[in-house]
C-alpha positions in Angstrom: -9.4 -46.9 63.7 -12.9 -47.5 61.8 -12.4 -44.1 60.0 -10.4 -45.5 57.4 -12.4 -46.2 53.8 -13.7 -49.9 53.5 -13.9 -51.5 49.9 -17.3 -51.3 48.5 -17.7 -54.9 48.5 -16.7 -55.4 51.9 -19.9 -52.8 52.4 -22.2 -54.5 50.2 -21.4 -58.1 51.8 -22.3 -56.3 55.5 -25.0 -54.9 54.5 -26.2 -58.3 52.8 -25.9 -60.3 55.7 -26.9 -57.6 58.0 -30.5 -57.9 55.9 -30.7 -61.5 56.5 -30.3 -61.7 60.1 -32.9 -58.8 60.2 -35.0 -61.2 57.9 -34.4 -63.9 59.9 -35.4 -62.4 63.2 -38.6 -60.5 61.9 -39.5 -64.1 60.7 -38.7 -65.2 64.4 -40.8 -62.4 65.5 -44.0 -63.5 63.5 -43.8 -67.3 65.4 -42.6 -66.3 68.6 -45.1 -63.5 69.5 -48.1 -65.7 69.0 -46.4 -68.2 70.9 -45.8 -65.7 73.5 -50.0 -65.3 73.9 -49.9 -68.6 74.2 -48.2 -69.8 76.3 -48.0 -66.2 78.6 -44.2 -66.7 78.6 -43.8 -62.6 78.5 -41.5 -61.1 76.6 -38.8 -63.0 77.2 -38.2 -65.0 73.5 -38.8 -62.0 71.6 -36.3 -59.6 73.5 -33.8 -62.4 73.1 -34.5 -62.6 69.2 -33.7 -58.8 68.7 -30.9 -58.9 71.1 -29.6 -61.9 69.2 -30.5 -59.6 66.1 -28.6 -57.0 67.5 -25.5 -58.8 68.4 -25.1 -60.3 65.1 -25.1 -57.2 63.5 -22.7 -55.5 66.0 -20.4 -58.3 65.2 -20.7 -58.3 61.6 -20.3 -54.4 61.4 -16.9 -54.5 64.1 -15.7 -57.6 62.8 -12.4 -57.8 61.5 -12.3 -61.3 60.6 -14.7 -61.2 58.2 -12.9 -57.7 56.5 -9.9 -60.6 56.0 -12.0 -63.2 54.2 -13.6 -60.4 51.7 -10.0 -59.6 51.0 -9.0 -63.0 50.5 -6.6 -62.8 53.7 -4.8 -59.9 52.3 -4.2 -57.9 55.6 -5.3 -54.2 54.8 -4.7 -52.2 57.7 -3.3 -53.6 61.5 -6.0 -54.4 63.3 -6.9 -56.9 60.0 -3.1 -57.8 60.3 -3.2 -58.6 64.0 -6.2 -61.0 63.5 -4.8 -62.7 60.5 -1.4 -63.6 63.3 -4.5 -64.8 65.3 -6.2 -67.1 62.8 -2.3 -68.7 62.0 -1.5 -69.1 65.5 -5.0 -70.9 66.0 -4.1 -72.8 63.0 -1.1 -73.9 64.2 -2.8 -74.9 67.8 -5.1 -77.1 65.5 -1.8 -78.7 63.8 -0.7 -79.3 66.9 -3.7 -80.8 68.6 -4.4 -83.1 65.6 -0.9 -84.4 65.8 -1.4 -85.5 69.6 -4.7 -87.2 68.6 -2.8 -88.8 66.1 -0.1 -89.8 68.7 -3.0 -91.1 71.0 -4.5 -93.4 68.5 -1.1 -94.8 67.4 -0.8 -95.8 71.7 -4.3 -97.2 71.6 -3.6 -99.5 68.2 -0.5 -100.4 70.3 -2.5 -101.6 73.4 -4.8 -103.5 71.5 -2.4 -104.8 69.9 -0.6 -106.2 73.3 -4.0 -107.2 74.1 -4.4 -109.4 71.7 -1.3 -110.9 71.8 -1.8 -111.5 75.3 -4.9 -113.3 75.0 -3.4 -115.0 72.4 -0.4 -116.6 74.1 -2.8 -117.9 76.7 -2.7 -115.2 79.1 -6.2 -114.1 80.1 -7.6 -111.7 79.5 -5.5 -108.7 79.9 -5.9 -106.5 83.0 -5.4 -103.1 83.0 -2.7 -102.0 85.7 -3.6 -99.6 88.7 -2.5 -96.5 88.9 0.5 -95.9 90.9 -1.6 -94.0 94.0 -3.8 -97.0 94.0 -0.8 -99.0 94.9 0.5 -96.9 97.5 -3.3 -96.7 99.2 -3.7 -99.6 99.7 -0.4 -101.7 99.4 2.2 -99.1 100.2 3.9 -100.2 97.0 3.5 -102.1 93.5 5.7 -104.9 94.7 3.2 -105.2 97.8 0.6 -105.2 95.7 2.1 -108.0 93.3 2.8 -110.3 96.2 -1.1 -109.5 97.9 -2.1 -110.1 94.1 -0.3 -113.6 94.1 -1.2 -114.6 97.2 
């Protein structure tokens, strides 16, 4: 519920940022309505600058998130609590996510690696094996392909 009492400095932070998007778009305003003249666009770029405006603001005054990071992630009612179990299970997705790019790297240094020993026993140049559908397509099988390949 949004009845409950917010900390003055969780207040004083909204309505600071609150003021500098308004800044910002009444800055956006002054360029784009000339432009607007100009170029007889309509009123298309400034309507989208206050509605920009105006989502900001709606998601800087219902925004949870940003009640967690004033508080310096101290959960102070459920809905904050709830969202802080959201930003740790996204953290953990990120863990997660940087361990298989990890994983992938560590199989790429290992191809090159085979590469280059390859080449270096006198192989060729290394080629990089079909997929297994490409085998059956046209081949029916890998063997079938190997003999054609030899052939």
């Amino acid at each position: 519920m949004q009845d409950q009492q917010q900390p003055e400095s969780s207040q004083n932070a909204r309505v600071k940022v609150t003021s500098s998007i308004w800044g910002c778009a009444i800055g956006m305003m002054g360029v784009c309505i000339p432009l607007t003249a100009v170029t007889n666009s309509g009123p298309a770029l400034p309507i989208v600058v206050v509605g920009g405006a105006a989502l900001a603001t709606i998601a800087v005054w219902t925004g949870e998130v940003v009640s967690i990071v004033l508080n310096s992630g101290r959960a102070h009612n459920s809905t904050s609590a709830e969202s802080k179990q959201q930003v740790d299970a996204l953290n953990g997705r990120i863990l997660e996510l940087e361990e298989r790019l990890a994983n992938v790297e560590t199989i790429d240094r290992f191809e090159q690696h085979l590469a280059q020993k390859s080449i270096s026993a006198g192989r060729g140049t290394p080629v990089a094996p079909l997929e297994p559908t490409t085998y059956a397509a046209g081949y029916g099988s890998e063997a079938a392909y190997q003999t054609a390949k030899h052939d």
